[in-house]
C-alpha positions in Angstrom: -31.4 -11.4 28.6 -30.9 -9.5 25.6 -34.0 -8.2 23.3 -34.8 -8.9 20.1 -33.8 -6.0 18.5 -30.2 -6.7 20.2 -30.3 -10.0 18.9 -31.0 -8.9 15.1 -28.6 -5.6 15.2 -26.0 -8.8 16.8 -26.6 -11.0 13.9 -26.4 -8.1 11.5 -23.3 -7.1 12.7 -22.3 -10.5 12.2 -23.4 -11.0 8.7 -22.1 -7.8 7.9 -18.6 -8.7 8.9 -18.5 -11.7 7.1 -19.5 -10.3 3.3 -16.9 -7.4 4.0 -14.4 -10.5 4.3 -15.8 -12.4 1.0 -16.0 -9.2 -0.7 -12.3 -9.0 -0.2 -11.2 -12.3 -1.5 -14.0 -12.1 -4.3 -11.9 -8.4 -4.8 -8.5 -10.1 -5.2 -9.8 -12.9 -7.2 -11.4 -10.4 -9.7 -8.2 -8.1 -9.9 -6.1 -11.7 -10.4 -8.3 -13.2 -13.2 -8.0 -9.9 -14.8 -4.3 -10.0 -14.7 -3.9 -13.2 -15.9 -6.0 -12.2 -19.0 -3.9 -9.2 -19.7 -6.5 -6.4 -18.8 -4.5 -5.7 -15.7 -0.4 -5.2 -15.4 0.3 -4.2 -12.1 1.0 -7.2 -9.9 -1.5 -8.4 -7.1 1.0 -7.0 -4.5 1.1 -3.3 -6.5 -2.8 -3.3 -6.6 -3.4 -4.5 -3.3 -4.3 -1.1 -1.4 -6.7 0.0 -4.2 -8.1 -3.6 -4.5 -8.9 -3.5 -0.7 -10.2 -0.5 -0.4 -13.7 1.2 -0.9 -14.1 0.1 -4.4 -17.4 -0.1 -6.9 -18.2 -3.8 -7.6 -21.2 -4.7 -9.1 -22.3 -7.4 -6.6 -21.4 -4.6 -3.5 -24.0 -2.7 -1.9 -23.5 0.1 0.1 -21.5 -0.5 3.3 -22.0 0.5 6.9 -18.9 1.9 7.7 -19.8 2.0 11.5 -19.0 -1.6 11.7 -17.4 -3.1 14.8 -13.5 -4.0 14.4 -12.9 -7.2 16.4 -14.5 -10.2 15.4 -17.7 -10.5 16.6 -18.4 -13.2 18.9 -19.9 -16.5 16.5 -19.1 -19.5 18.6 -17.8 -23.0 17.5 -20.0 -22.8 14.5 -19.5 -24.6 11.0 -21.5 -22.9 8.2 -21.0 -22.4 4.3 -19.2 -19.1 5.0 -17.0 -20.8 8.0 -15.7 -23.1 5.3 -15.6 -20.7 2.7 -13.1 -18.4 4.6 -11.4 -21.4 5.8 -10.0 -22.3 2.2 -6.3 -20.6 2.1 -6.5 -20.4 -1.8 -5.0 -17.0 -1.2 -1.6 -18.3 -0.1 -1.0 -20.6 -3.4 -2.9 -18.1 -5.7 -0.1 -18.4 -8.4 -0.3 -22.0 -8.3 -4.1 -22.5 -8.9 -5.0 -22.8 -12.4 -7.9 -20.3 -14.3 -10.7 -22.8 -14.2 -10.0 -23.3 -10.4 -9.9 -19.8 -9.5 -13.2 -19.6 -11.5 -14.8 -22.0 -9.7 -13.7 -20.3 -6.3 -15.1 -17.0 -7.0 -17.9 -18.8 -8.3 -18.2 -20.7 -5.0 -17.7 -17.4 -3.1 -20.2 -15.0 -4.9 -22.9 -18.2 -3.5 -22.2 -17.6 0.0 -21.8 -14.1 -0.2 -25.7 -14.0 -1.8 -26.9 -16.7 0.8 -25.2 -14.2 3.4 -26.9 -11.3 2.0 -30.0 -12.9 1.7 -29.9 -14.1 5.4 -28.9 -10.4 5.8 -32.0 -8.7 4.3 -34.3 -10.8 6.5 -32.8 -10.0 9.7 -33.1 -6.1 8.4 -36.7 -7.0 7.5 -37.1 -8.7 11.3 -35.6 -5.3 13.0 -37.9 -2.8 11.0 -40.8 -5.1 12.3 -39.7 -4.9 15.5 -39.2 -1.3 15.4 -42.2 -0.5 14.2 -44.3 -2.4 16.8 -41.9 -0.5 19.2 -42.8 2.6 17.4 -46.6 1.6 17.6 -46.7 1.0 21.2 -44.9 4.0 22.1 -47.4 6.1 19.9 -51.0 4.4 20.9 -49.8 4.8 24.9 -49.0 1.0 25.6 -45.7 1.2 26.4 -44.3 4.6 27.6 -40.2 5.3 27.7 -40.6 6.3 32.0 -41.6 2.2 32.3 -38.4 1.2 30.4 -36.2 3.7 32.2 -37.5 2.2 35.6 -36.4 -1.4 34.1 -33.1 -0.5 33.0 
């Protein structure tokens, strides 16, 4: 059975993975409403290896870069952010007018705060618990020899 603190660094790792995809599409929408309105030349194609990488965007905090690779395991589930990155709006991008590509990123920047949101509390839940941890540890009512023997 896995522990609590497994469980949030899990669905951290999880949440994570997710806002590093919808920063990417929010990324390439920004960089192709700019073009369209003439503050950007380059093509979408041309820009895409600085558009992907690293970049400073205002709505971006800092981000682990010790994330896992693979996908992480999150079942059959259908939430906001499931259908979200199920809309291919990236493979008829020329097609899509301004106000609809507005309302996309617009549609996007809402799941990524909901995610972020959801993201913070599980952060807030794993410094509680590691804090109680530390607690115990310090006040003698848990001792590291007792987990060792469990393990």
């Amino acid at each position: 059975m896995r522990s609590r603190r497994q469980l949030c660094e899990d669905l951290s790792s999880e949440l994570s993975y997710y806002r590093r995809l919808l920063h990417g599409r929010l990324d390439l929408l920004g960089f192709e409403l700019r073009r369209r309105s003439g503050e950007e030349s380059r093509s979408l194609i041309e820009a895409l290896p600085e558009i992907l990488s690293d970049g400073e965007e205002p709505y971006r905090e800092a981000m682990p870069k010790n994330l896992p690779i693979a996908l992480p395991d999150m079942g059959l589930r259908r939430r906001a952010i499931d259908r979200a990155l199920d809309d291919d709006f990236l493979t008829h991008l020329p097609s899509i007018g301004d106000d609809e590509l507005r309302q996309i990123e617009a549609d996007l920047r809402e799941v990524e705060e909901k995610i972020s949101a959801q993201r913070r509390s599980v952060h807030d839940a794993l410094d509680s618990i590691l804090e109680e941890l530390t607690r115990r540890y310090r006040d003698g009512s848990a001792s590291v020899d007792e987990l060792l023997q469990q393990s």
